[in-house]
BAKOLPA-208667 format. One record per residue (C-alpha): x, y, z. Coordinates in steps of 0.5 Angstrom, whole numbers. Example, Ala and Ser with C-alpha at 12.3 -4.5 7.8 and 13.67 -1.06 7.14 Angstrom:
# residues 2
{c1:25 | c2:-9 | c3:16};
{c1:27 | c2:-2 | c3:14};
***
This chain:
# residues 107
{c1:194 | c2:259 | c3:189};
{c1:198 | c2:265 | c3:185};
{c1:201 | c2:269 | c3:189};
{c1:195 | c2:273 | c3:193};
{c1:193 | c2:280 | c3:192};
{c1:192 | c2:280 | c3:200};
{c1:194 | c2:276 | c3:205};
{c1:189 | c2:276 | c3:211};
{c1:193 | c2:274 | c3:217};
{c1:188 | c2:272 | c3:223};
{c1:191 | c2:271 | c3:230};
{c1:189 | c2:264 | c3:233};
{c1:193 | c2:265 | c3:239};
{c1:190 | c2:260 | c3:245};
{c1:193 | c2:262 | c3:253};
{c1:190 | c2:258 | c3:259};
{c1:184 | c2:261 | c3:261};
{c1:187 | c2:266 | c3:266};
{c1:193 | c2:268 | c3:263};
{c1:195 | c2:275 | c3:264};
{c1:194 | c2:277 | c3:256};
{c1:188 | c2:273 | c3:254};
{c1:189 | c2:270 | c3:247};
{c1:184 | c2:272 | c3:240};
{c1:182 | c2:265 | c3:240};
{c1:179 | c2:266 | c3:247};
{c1:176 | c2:272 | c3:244};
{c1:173 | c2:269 | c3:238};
{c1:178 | c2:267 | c3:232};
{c1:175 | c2:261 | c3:230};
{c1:168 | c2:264 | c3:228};
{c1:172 | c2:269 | c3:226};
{c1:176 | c2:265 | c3:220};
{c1:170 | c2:262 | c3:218};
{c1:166 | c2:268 | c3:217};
{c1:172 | c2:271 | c3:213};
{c1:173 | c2:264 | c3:209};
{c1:166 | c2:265 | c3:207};
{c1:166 | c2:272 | c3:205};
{c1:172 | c2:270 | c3:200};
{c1:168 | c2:264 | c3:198};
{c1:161 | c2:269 | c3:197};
{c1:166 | c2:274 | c3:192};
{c1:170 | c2:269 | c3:190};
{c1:176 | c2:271 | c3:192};
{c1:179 | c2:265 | c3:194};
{c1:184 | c2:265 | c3:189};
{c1:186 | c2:273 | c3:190};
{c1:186 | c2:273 | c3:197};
{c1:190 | c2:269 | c3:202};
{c1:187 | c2:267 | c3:209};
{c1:191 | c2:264 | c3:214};
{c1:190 | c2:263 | c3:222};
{c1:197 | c2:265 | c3:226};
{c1:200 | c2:265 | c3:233};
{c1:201 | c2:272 | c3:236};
{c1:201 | c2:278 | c3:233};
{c1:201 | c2:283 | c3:237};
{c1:197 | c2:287 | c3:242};
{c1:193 | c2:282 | c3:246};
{c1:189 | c2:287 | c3:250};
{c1:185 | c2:288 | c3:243};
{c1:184 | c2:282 | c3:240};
{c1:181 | c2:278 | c3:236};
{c1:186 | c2:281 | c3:232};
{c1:187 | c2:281 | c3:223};
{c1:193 | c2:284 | c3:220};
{c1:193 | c2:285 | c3:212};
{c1:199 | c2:285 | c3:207};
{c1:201 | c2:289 | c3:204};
{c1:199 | c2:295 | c3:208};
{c1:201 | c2:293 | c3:214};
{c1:195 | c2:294 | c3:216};
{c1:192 | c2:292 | c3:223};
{c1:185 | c2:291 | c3:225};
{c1:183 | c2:290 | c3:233};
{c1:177 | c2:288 | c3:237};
{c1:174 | c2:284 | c3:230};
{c1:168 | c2:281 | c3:231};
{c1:165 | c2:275 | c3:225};
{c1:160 | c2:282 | c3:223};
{c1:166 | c2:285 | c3:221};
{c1:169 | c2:280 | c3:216};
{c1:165 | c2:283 | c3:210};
{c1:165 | c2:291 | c3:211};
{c1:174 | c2:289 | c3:211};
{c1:173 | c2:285 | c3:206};
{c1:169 | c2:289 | c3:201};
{c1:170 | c2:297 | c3:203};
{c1:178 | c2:295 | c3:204};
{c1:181 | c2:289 | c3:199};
{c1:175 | c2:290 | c3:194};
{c1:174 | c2:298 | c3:195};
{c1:181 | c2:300 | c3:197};
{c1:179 | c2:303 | c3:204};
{c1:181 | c2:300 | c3:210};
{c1:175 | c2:300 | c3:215};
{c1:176 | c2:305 | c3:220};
{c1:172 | c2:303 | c3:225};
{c1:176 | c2:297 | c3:227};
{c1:184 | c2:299 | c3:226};
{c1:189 | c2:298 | c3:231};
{c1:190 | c2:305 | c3:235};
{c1:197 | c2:308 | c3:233};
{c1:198 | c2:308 | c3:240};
{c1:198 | c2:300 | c3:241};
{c1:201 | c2:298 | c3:234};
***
């Protein structure tokens, strides 16, 4: 792969059940990569677009979480619905999705 346009980073952090935190692959991170890889196969984007499962990458409280470069932008409580509108309105049509950005005050 070229250097990528974007890069979908998407927290897959596993916790015991019970802890303190919680962890976005409780709250659904697996599906969540699947449906964001076959929003990128749909458009073809693969080559374009980077998708990667992380470790932590930050509020825990908010999760599933998905953070893109460049911009530095964070999207929280996403669920696997959400894949296409991020996907199309904000790597495709250059608007993030403000329905799901991270709140300033947590990130």
């Amino acid at each position: 792969m070229a250097k990528p346009e974007f890069h979908i980073f998407l927290c897959g952090q596993r916790r015991p059940e019970g802890h303190p935190r919680g962890s976005c692959g409780a709250k659904g991170s697996e599906a969540l990569y699947n449906a964001f890889a076959q929003v990128l196969i749909k458009h073809n984007l693969n080559n374009r677009i980077a998708l990667t499962t992380t470790g932590c990458i930050g509020p825990c409280q908010a999760g599933a979480n998905v953070l893109i470069y460049p911009g530095s932008i964070m999207y929280s409580w996403v669920e696997p619905e959400d894949a296409a509108r991020i996907v199309e309105q904000h790597l495709l049509g250059g608007e993030p999705y403000a329905d799901k950005l991270t709140p300033a005050e947590i990130w």
